[in-house]
Steps between C-alpha positions, in 0.01 A plus 500: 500500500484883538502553822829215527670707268420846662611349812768390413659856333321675824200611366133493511285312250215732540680806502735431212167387266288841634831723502582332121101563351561900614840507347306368158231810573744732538841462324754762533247735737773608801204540728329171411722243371623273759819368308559883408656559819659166500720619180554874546546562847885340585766343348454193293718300780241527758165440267406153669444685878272798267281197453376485858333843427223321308373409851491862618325540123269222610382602843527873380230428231350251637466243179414161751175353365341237675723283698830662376567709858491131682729368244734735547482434869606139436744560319701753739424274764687246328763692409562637827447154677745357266770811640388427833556184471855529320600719818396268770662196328820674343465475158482813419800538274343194279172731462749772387757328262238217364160745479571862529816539291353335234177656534665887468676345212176408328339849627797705307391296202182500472500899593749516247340319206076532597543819611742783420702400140095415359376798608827761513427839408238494713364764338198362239133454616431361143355147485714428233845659658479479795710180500821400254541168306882343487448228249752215533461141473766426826353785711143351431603179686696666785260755584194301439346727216591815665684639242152534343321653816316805273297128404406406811370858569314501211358175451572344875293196467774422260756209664842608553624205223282678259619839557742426178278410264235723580752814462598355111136504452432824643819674356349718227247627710736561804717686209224670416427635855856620578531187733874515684728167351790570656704492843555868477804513761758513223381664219649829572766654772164676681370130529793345663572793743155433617507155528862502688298748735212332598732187549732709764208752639209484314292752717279716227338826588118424360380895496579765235473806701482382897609182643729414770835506294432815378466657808833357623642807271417765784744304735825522217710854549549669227270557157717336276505203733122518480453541154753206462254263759165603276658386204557175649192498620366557129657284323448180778138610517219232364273710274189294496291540196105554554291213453311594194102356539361244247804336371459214271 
């Protein structure tokens, strides 16, 4: 059933399962959190293509164990012989309108609800905030649970149709901690500017002092100009919190 499902959205079952156990390990970390780059590093409208980067991730790292390498092989191979095969025989618009359009329209959602509104700032290492909680009773059913996703990080043996009642039972300790419950994109103007820029651009710099955007300043005339750009800069930067040892 997993690798049918990753094949059909274009992805690899043993990739996505290896890619997904690092993301666990290492939530929020821009060097070592897959779905980290997936999130912060373009605009919200092109988040299902920043999924193919868990491959690069994969082989980068490389998290195959066992048999996983061969899977993967079989499973290009059948995606590619499938696009072979759609150009030879001419159906290649079906394999666009009736697999791939939906397929990007799934990607946008699931990068959209798994990934960035869960995790959004980006910025906590914390096991207990370094992913939000939504509640709502309609969202629950339409996202499968995800409005609950600081659960499934914490407890992720947990099924997704429990994520509910295990946050009600959890709630006073999850107060306790400082746990996020809320969207957080329109709680305040800052919130909403942010959100309406990752959904147009999106690109964050991920370095304080240094980084690529940064240095784009030396290319603006002018110092005013410059100060102007490092402001920006500032102020779209993702300040990621160290991960404090031993937290309970």
């Amino acid at each position: 059933m997993g690798h049918g499902s990753a094949l059909l959205l274009g992805f690899s079952f043993p990739v996505f399962t290896r890619v997904h156990l690092e993301h666990h390990a290492h939530v929020n970390d821009p060097k070592n959190d897959p779905d980290h780059i997936v999130s912060t590093f373009g605009p919200l409208w092109l988040i299902a293509p920043r999924f193919f980067y868990h491959e690069v991730f994969f082989f980068q790292r490389k998290l195959w164990k066992r048999w996983e390498l061969m899977q993967w092989g079989l499973e290009r191979a059948v995606f590619f012989t499938i696009i072979a095969a759609a150009v030879s025989f001419d159906f290649l618009s079906f394999i666009f309108n009736c697999w791939f359009a939906p397929a990007l329209m799934v990607g946008v959602t699931l990068g959209l609800f798994f990934d960035y509104l869960p995790h959004r700032p980006f910025t906590s290492r914390n096991r207990w905030t370094n992913a939000r909680i939504y509640p709502g009773r309609m969202m629950n059913w339409l996202i499968m649970g995800q409005n609950y996703h600081l659960v499934h990080h914490l407890w992720p043996s947990v099924p997704w149709f429990e994520y509910k009642p295990a946050y009600e039972a959890t709630k006073p300790l999850l107060d306790a901690k400082g746990s996020p419950q809320r969207l957080g994109i329109f709680e305040t103007r800052a919130d909403s500017a942010n959100f309406l820029y990752d959904i147009l651009v999106g690109v964050r710099s991920h370095k304080l002092r240094s980084g690529k955007m940064r240095r784009a300043a030396r290319f603006i005339p002018g110092r005013s100009l410059q100060r102007g750009w490092l402001s920006f800069v500032d102020r779209i930067a993702i300040k990621t919190q160290p991960r404090r040892p031993h937290q309970r």
